[in-house]
N, C-alpha and C positions, 0 to 999 in steps of 0.2 A: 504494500500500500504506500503510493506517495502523498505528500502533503505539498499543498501548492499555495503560495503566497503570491497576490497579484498589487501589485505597488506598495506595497506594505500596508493595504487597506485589509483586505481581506482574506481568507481562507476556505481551502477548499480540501477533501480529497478524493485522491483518485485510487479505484482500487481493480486493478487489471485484472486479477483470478477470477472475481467475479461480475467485472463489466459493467462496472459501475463508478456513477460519482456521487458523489455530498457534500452537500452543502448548508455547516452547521449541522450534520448529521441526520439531512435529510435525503433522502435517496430523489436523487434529479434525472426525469428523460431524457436525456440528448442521443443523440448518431451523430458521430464522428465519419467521415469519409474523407484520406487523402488521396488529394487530385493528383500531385506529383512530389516530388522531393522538397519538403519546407511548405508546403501550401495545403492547407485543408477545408471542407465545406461542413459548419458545424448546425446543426438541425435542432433547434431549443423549441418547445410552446408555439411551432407550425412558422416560425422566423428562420431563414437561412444568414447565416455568419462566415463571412468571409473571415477563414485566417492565414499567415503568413509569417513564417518565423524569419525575422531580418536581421537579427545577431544571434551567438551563442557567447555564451560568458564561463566560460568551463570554471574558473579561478572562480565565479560566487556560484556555481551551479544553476544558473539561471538564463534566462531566453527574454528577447527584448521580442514583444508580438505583435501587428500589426491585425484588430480584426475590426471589419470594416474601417472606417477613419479614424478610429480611436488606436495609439499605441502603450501597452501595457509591458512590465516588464515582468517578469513572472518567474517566483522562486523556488526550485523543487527542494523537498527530503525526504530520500528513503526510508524505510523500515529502521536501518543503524541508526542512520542519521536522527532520526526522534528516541531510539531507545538512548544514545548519549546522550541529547537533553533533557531526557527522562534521570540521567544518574547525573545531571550536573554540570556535563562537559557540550563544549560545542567544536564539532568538529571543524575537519580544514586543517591548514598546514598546521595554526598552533593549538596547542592545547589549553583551554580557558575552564578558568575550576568558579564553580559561584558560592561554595560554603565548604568550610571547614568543621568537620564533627567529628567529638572522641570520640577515638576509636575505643573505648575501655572507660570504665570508673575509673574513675581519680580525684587530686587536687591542683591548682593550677598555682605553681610556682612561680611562676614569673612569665609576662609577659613581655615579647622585643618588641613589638611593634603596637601603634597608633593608628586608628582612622586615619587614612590619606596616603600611607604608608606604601610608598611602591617597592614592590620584592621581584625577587628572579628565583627562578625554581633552584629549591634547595637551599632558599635563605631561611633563617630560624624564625619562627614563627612564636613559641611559646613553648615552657616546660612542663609538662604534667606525670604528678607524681602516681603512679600505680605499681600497686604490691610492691614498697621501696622501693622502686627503681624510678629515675629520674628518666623521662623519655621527652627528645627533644623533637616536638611536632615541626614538619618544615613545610615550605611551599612546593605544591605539587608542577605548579605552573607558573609561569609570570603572573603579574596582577595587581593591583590597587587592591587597598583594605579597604572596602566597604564600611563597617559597619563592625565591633565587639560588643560580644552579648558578653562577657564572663570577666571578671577582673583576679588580679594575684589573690588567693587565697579561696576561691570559689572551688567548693566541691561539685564535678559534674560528673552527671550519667551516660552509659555508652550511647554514642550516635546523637546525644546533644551537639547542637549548631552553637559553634563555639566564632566563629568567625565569619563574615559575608564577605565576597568579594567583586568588584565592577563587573 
């Protein structure tokens, strides 16, 4: 199933196993028919729609589309591509992390960083103390600090969101 983003208004998906689209999760009749290579005739509610793909953007996964006189640019994501946003991460060349959560109970010893805070993967983030041991949480990714929920001496539970990031 892909997910399709058309000017960054709205959403859509599309799901090919079963021939179908949605929109907001309503199942939509259309016929699709390509005419040639890049150019399609799309059949909505008894209107016919001229379309035409006039760029491709491989580096944002996306298509700049001509249908009828209006042009749209239109953003796809796979199946992966939404289970990583699903866990946090947005794919592409870099790696982008949006929250930080213990991994384990603990107590939080100190913290390196501030709101505003820009890091590079593998900068120390915070220390939290579990079963004696000092564990030094790092960043997974590049990033700005968002937002800290937990301050030095805060006991937190496993999988608490301990840090946001941009």
């Amino acid at each position: 199933m892909y997910k399709a983003n058309v000017n960054g208004h709205f959403e859509f998906e599309i799901d090919r196993e079963r021939d179908r689209l949605l929109i907001n999760g309503e199942k939509v009749d259309w016929d699709l028919a390509q005419l040639k290579e890049g150019r399609f005739s799309i059949l909505h509610q008894g209107k016919n729609y001229d379309a035409e793909i006039i760029e491709k953007l491989p580096a944002e996964k996306a298509f700049r589309i001509r249908i009828n006189n209006g042009m749209y640019k239109v953003s796809l994501k796979d199946h992966y591509e939404q289970l990583l946003e699903k866990m946090g991460f947005q794919s592409g060349h870099t790696l982008s992390v949006k929250e930080l959560k213990a991994p384990m109970p603990g107590l939080v010893l100190d913290l390196k960083v501030a709101a505003g805070t820009t890091v590079k993967k593998g900068d120390a983030l915070l220390v939290l103390e579990a079963m004696k041991m000092e564990n030094v949480l790092k960043a997974e990714a590049d990033g700005t600090v968002k937002e800290i929920h937990i301050k030095g001496g805060d006991a937190v539970e496993k999988n608490q969101i301990l840090l946001e990031f941009e």
